[in-house]
DOVEX-128205 format. One record per atom (N, C-alpha, C): residue number from 1; residue in three letters; chain; atom name; y, z, x. Coordinates in Angstrom, 2 decimals, padded with zeros to 5 digits. Atoms other than C-alpha are relative to their C-alpha. Layout:
BEGIN
NUM	ALA	A	CA	Y	Z	X
...
This chain:
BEGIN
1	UNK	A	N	000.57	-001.30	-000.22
1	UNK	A	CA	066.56	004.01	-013.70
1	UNK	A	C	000.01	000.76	-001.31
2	UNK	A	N	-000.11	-000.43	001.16
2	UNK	A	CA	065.45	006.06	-016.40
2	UNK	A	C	000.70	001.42	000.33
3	UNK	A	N	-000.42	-001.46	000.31
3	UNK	A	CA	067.12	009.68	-017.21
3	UNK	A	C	-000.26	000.74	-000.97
4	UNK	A	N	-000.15	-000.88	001.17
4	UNK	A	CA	066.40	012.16	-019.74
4	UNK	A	C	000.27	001.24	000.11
5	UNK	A	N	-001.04	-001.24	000.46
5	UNK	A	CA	068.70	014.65	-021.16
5	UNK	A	C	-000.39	000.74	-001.17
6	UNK	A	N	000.07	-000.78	001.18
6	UNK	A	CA	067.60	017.68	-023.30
6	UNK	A	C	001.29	000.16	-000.22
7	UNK	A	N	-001.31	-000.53	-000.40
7	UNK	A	CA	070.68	018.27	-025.13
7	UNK	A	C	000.86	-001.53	-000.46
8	UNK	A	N	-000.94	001.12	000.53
8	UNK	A	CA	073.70	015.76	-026.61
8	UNK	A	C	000.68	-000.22	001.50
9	UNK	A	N	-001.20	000.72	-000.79
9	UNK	A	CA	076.00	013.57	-024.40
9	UNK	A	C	001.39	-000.37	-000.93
10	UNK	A	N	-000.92	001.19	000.49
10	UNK	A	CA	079.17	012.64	-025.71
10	UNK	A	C	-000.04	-001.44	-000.02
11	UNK	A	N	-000.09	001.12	-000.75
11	UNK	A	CA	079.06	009.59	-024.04
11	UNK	A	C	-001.44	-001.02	-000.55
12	UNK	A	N	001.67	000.21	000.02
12	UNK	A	CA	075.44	009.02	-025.29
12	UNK	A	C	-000.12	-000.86	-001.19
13	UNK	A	N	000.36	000.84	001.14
13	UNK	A	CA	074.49	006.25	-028.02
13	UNK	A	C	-001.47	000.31	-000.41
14	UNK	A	N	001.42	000.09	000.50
14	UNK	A	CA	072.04	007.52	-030.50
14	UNK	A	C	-000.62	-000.57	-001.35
15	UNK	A	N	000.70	001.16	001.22
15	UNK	A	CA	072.19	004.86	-033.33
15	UNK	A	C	000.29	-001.19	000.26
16	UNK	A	N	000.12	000.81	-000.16
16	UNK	A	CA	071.96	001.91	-031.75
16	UNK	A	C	000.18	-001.27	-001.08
17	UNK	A	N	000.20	001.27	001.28
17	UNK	A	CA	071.88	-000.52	-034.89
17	UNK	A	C	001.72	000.74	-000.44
18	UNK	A	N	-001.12	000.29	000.60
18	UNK	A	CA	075.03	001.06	-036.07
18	UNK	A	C	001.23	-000.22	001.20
19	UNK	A	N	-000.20	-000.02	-000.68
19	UNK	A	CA	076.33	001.30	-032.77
19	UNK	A	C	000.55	-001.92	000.50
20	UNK	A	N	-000.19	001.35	000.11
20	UNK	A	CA	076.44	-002.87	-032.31
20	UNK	A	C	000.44	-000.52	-001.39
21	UNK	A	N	-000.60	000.17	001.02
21	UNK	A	CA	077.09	-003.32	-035.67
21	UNK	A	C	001.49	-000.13	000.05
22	UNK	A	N	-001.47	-000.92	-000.34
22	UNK	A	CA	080.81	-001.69	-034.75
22	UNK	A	C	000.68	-000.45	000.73
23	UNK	A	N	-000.68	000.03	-001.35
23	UNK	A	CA	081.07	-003.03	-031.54
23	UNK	A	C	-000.16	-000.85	001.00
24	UNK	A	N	-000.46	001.10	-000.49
24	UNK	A	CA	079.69	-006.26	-031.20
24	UNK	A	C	001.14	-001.00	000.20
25	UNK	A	N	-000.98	000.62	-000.01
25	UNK	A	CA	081.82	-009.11	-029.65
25	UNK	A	C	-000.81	-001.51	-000.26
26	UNK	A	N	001.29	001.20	000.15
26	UNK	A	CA	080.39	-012.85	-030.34
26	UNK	A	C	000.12	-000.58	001.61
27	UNK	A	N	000.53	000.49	-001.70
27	UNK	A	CA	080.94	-013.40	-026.50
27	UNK	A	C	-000.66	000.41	001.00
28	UNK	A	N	000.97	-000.55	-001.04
28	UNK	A	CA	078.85	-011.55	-025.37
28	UNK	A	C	-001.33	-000.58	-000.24
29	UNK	A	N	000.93	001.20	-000.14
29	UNK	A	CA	075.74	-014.14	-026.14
29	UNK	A	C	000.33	-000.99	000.40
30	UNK	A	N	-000.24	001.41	-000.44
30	UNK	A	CA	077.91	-017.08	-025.28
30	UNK	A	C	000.41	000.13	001.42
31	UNK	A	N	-000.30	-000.19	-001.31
31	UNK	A	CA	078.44	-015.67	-021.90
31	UNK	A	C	-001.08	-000.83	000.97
32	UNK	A	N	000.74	000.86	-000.85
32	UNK	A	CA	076.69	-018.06	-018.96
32	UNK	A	C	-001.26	001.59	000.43
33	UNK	A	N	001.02	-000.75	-000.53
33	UNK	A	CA	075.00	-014.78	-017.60
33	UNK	A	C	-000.87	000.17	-001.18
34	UNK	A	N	000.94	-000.12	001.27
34	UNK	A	CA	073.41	-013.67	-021.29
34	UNK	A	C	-001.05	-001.51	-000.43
35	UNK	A	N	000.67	001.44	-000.05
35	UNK	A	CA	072.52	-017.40	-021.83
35	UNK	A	C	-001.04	-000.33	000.93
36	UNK	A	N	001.24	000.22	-000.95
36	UNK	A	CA	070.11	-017.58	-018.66
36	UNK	A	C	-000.88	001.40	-000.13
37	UNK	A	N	000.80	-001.17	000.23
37	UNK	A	CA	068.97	-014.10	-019.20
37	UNK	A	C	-001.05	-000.43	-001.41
38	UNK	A	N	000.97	000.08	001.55
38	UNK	A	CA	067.94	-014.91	-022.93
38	UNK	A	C	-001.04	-001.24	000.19
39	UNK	A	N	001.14	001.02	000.13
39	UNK	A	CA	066.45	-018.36	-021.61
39	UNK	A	C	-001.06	000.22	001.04
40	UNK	A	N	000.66	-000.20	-000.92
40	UNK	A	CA	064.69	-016.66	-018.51
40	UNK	A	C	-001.20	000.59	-000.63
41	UNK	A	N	001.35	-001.16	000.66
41	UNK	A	CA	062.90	-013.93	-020.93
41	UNK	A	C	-000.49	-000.78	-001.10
42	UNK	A	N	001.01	000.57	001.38
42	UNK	A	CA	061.59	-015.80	-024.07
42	UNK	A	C	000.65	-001.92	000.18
43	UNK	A	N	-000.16	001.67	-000.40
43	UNK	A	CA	062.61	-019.55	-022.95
43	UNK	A	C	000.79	-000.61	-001.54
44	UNK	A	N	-000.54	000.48	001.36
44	UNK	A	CA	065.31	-019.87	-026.01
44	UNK	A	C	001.64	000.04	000.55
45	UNK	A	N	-001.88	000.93	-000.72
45	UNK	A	CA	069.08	-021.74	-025.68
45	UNK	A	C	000.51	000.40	-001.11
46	UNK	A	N	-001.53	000.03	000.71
46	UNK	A	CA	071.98	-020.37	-026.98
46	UNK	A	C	000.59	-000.58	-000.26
47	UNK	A	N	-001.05	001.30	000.76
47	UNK	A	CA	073.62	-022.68	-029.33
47	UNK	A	C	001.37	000.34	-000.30
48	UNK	A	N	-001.42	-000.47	-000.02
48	UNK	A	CA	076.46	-020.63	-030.03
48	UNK	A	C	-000.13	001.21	-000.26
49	UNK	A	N	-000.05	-001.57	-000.11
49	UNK	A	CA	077.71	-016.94	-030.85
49	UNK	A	C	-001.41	000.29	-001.19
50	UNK	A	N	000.67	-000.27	001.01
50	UNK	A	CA	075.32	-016.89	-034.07
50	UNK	A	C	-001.46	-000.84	000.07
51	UNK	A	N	001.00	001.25	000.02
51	UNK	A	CA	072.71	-020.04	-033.10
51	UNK	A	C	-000.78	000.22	001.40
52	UNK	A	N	001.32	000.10	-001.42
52	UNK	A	CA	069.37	-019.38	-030.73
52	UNK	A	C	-000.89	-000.95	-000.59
53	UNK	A	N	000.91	001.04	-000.08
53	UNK	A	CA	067.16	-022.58	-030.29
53	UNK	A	C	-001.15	000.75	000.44
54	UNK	A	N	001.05	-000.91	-000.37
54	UNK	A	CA	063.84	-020.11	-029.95
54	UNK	A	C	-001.58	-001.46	-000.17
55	UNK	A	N	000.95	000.51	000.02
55	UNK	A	CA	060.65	-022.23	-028.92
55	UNK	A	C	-001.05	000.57	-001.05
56	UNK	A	N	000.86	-000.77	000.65
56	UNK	A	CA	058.78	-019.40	-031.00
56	UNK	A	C	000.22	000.10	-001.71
57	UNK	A	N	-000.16	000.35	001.33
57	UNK	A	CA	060.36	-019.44	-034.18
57	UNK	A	C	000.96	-001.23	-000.49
């Protein structure tokens, strides 16, 4: 569901790129759920925390 807030959140992420940068974990791609998600939407296998087998590139 979308929401929009005029107005700051604490809670609210508004730099995304530095935001993961900070606060990635590497298991969160090698997780079974992320792994079928990533091969459901662009048909590419997670090789490991750093390694995608992408049909496209």
């Amino acid at each position: 569901m979308l929401h929009i807030v005029f107005g700051r959140l604490p809670e609210a992420v508004f730099n995304t790129a530095v935001y993961f940068k900070n606060s990635y974990e590497d298991s969160w791609i090698t997780d079974d759920f992320a792994k079928r998600a990533i091969l459901d939407v662009d048909k590419s296998v997670v090789l490991g925390n750093g390694v995608i087998d992408s049909p496209v590139l």
